[in-house]
C-alpha positions in Angstrom: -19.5 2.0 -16.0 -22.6 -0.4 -15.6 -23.0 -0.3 -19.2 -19.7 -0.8 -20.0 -19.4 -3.8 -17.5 -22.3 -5.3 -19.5 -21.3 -4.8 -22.6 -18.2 -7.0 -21.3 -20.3 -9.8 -19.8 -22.1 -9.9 -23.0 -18.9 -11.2 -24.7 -17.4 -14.5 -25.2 -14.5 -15.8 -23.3 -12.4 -15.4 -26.5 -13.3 -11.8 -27.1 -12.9 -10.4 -24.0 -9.4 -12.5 -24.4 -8.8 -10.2 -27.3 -9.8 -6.9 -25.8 -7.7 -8.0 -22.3 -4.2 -8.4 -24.6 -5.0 -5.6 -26.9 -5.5 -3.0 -23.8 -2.3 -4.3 -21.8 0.0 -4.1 -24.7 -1.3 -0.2 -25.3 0.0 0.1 -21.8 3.1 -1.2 -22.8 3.6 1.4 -25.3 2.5 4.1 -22.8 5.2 2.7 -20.0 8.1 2.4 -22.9 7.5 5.8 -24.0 7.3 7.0 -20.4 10.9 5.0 -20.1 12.2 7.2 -22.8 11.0 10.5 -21.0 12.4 9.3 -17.9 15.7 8.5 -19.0 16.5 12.0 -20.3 14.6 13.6 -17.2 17.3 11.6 -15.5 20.1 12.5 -17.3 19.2 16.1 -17.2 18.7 15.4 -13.3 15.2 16.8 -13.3 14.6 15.6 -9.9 17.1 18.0 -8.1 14.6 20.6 -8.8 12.7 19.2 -5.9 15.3 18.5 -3.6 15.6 14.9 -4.6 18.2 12.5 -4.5 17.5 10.2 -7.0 14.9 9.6 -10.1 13.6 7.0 -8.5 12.8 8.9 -5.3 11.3 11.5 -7.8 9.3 9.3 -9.2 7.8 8.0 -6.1 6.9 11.6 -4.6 5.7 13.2 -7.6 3.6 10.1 -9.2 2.6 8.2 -6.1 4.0 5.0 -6.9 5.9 2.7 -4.4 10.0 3.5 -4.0 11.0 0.1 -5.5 8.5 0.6 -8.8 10.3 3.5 -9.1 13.6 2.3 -9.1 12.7 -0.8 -11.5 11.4 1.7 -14.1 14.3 3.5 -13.8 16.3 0.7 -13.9 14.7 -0.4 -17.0 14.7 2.9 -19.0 18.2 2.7 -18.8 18.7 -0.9 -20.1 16.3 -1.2 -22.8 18.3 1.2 -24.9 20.9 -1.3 -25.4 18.3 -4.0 -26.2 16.5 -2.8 -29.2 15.6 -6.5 -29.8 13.8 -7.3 -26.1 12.3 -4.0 -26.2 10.6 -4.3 -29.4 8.6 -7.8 -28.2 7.6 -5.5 -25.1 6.5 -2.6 -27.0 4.5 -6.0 -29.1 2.9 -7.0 -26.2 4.9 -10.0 -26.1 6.5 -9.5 -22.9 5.0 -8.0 -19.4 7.2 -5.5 -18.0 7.8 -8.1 -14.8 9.8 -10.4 -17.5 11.7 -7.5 -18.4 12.2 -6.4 -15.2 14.1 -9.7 -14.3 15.1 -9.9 -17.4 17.5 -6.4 -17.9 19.2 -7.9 -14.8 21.5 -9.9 -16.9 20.2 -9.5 -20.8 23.8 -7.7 -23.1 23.6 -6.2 -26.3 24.9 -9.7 -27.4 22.4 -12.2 -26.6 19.4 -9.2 -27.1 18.6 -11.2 -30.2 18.4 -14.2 -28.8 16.6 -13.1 -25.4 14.1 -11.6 -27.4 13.1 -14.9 -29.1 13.4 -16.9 -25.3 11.7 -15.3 -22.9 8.1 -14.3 -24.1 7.7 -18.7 -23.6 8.8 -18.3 -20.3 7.1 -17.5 -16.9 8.5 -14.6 -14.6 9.4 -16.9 -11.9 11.6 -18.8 -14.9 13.4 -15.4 -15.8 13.7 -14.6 -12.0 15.6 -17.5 -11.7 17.7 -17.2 -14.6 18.5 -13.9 -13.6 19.8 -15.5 -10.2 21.7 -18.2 -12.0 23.5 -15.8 -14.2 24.6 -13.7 -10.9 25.7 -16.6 -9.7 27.9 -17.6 -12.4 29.7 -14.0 -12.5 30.8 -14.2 -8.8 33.3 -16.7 -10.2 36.1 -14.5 -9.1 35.5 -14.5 -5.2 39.7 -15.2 -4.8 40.6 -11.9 -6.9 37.9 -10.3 -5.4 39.4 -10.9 -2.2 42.9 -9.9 -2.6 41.5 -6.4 -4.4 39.8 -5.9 -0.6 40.9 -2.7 0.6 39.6 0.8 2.1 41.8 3.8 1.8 41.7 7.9 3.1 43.2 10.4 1.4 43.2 14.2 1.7 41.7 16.0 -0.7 43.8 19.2 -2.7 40.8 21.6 -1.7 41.9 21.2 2.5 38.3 20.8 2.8 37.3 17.3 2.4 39.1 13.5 2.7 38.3 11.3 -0.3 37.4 7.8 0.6 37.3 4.4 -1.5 37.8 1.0 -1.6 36.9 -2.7 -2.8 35.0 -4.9 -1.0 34.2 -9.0 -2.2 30.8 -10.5 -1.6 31.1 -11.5 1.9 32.4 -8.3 3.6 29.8 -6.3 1.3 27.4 -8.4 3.0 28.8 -7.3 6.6 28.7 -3.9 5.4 25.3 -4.0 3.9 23.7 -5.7 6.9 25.1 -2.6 8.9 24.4 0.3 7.2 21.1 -1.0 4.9 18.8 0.2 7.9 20.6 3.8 7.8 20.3 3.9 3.7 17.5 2.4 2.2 19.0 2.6 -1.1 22.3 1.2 -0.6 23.1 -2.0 -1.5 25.9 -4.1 -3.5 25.4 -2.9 -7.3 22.6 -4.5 -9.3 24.8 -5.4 -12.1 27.7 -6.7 -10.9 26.3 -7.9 -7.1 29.6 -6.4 -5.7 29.7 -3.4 -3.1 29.3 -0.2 -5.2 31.9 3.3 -4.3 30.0 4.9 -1.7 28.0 7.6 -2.5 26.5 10.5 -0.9 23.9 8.5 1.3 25.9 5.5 2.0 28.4 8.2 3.3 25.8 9.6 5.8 24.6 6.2 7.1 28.2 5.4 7.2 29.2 8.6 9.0 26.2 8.2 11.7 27.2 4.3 12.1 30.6 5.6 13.3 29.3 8.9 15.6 26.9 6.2 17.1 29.9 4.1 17.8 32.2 6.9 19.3 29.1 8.4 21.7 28.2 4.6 22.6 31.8 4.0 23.9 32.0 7.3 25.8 29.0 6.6 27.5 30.4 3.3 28.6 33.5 5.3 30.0 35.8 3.6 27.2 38.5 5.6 26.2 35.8 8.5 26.5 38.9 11.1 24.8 39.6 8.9 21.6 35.2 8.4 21.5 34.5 12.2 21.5 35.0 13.9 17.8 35.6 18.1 19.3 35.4 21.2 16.8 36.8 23.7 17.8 35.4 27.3 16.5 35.9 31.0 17.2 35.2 32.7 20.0 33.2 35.9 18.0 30.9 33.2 17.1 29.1 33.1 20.5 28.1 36.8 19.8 28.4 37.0 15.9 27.5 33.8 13.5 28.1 35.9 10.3 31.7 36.2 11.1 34.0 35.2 8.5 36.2 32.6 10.0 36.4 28.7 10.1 36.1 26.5 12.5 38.3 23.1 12.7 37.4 19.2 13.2 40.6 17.7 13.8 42.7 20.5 12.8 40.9 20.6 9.0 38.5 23.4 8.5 35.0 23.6 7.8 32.7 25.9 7.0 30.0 28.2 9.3 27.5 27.0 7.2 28.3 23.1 8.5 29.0 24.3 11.8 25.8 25.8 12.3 24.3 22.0 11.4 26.4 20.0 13.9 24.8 22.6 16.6 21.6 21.9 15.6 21.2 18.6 16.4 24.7 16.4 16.9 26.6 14.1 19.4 29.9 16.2 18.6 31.1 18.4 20.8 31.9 22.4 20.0 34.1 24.4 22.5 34.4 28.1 21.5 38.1 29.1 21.9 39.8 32.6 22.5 42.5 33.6 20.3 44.8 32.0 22.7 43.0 28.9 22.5 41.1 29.2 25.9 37.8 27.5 25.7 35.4 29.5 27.0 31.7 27.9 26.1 30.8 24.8 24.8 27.9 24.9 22.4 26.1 21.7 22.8 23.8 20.7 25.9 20.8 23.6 25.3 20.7 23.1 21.9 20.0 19.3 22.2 16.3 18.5 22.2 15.7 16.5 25.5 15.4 12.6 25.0 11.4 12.9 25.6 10.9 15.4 23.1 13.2 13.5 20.5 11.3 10.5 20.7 8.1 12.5 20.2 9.2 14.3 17.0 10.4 11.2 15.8 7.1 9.1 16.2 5.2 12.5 14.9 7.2 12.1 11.7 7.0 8.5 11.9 10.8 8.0 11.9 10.5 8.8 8.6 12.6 12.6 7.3 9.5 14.7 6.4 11.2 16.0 3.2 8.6 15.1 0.7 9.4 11.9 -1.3 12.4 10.9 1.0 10.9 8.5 3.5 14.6 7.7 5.0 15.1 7.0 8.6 15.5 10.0 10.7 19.1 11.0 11.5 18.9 14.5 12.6 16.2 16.8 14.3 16.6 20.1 12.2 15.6 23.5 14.0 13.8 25.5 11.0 14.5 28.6 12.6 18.0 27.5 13.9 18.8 27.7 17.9 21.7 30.6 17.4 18.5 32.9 15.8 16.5 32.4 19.1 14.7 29.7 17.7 12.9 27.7 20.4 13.9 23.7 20.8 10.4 22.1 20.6 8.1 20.1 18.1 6.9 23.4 16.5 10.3 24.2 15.0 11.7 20.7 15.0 11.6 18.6 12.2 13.0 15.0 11.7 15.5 14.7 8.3 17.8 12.3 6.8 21.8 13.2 6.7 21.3 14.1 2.6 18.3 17.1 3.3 20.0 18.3 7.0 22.6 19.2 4.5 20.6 20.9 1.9 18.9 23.0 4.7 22.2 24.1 5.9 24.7 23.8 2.9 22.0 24.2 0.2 20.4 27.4 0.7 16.9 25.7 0.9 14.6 26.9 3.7 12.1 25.2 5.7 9.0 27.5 8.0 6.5 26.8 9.2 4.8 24.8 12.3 6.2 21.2 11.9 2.7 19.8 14.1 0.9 21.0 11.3 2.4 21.9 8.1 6.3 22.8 6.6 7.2 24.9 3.6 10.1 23.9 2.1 11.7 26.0 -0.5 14.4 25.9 -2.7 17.3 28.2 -3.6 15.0 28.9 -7.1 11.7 30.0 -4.8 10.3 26.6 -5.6 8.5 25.2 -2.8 7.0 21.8 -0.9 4.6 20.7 1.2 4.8 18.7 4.1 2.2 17.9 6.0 2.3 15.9 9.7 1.1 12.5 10.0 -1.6 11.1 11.9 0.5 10.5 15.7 0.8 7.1 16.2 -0.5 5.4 18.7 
């Protein structure tokens, strides 16, 4: 490496100019052709192999590189295939992949031609801005925006489920975002069009943890404490027997064993266990909470961070890996902090997690594929 440094100094200015451009546009060719992998590892949805919820979060487990580099490569392995022209002068050397990450922001098929000819003379913080100023310019229809606002609920034909969408304009979306963008990293108005995108699988959890924070916040401060308490009511046999094949109900709609098993492993909602009659005779909730002390201390352990591998969203549950109903003990050994997304792949997923969660968890997929997660340093 001394020799090589050397060998460098020994240069002119000019040729180690040459050598500098020459190396940085064979990385360009590398990351392209790495976009082109990614994109049909994406499409293909490689990433659920591990557990994943996204490319991006793939990407940043697997490879090591920071959560928002991942999503701006994924981000631009989609959009380059529509710009032949921009993409070209990148493969060239001509453009830095930070000009073309500001620049897929707003760069069409239509102007790809004439992009591709623009931007190599300009600076990124010049494409930054344009990229802001064409943004701008599409939020031009604020008014119809506003009279499209609307959130509706409607049953779904399966009996299991309630289907939930809606329209937001800028300024709501910015009330919602502000709410629920510490709950779900990734949420966020869509990139494209800077409007409030349908909600999706984790902007559902953060949204349904926003609310269940809500509801146990006004119970505890004795308001309407009936209509701030969500119940589920579930078979008696299930006290002695969790295999048996019946269905519990959350607001008269059922749900499966499977889900109730999760809410008693870590939830603010109440479960009464009712006779056929409908006699409640236990309510499965107070010993299966982990004490306020210890909850804090598995958090901080896990950094209030899920330990999945690669996830790195806010806590929302403490999972019991051997669950409470299976005599497994409530304490930091068997406690693990997750986000809403892998609480349900533990439960609903068939994945499986062991292990001591001070030390070391094996998680493993339905497939026998496994991960490795590994306690933090405690913080101070």
């Amino acid at each position: 490496m001394a020799d090589q440094l050397l060998q460098y100094e020994q240069c002119t200015p000019d040729e180690r100019e040459v050598m500098l451009d020459r190396l940085l546009t064979q990385r360009n060719v590398l990351l392209d052709e790495a976009f082109r992998l990614i994109l049909a590892a994406d499409g293909l949805e490689d990433y659920r192999a591990d557990g994943a919820l996204s490319m991006a979060d793939w990407l940043a487990y697997r490879h090591h590189i920071s959560r928002p580099t991942a999503r701006q490569w994924v981000r631009a392995a989609t959009a380059l295939e529509a710009l032949p022209a921009i993409r070209e002068r990148f493969v060239a050397g001509h453009l830095s992949f930070e000009q073309v990450h500001h620049a897929v922001g707003f760069a069409t098929p239509a102007d790809d031609e004439h992009l591709a000819t623009l931007l190599p003379s300009l600076s990124c913080a010049e494409i930054e801005l344009m990229a802001t100023q064409r943004r701008r310019a599409r939020r031009s229809v604020h008014d119809e925006a506003r009279r499209l606002t609307h959130v509706r609920l409607r049953p779904d034909r399966s009996g299991m489920g309630v289907r939930l969408s809606g329209y937001l304009p800028n300024d709501d979306a910015a009330i919602v975002k502000a709410a629920l963008g510490r709950r779900a990293e990734a949420a966020g108005p869509d990139p494209e069009t800077g409007l409030w995108a349908p909600h999706d699988r984790r902007t559902a959890g953060a949204l349904r943890d926003l609310c269940a924070d809500d509801l146990a916040r006004s119970a505890a401060e004795g308001s309407e404490p009936d209509a701030a308490m969500v119940v589920i009511h579930a078979p008696a046999e299930l006290l002695a027997d969790n295999t048996v094949e019946r269905s519990a109900t959350i607001n008269g709609a059922p749900i499966t064993v499977d889900v109730l098993r999760r809410f008693l492993c870590d939830t603010r909602i109440e479960v009464h266990y009712d006779t056929p009659d409908g006699r409640t005779i236990g309510v499965g909730r107070a010993t299966r909470n982990p004490p306020n002390w210890l909850r804090r201390r598995v958090i901080s352990r896990d950094h209030h961070r899920c330990r999945w591998p690669g996830c790195g969203r806010a806590i929302r549950h403490l999972h019991h890996m051997q669950h409470w109903t299976n005599g497994g003990p409530t304490d930091a050994a068997n406690l693990m902090g997750v986000c809403w997304h892998h609480h349900h792949l533990l439960h609903e997923g068939d994945w499986n997690a062991t292990g001591n969660a001070d030390t070391q968890i094996t998680i493993t997929s339905p497939q026998g594929r496994t991960l490795q997660s590994r306690a933090g340093p405690m913080a101070a």
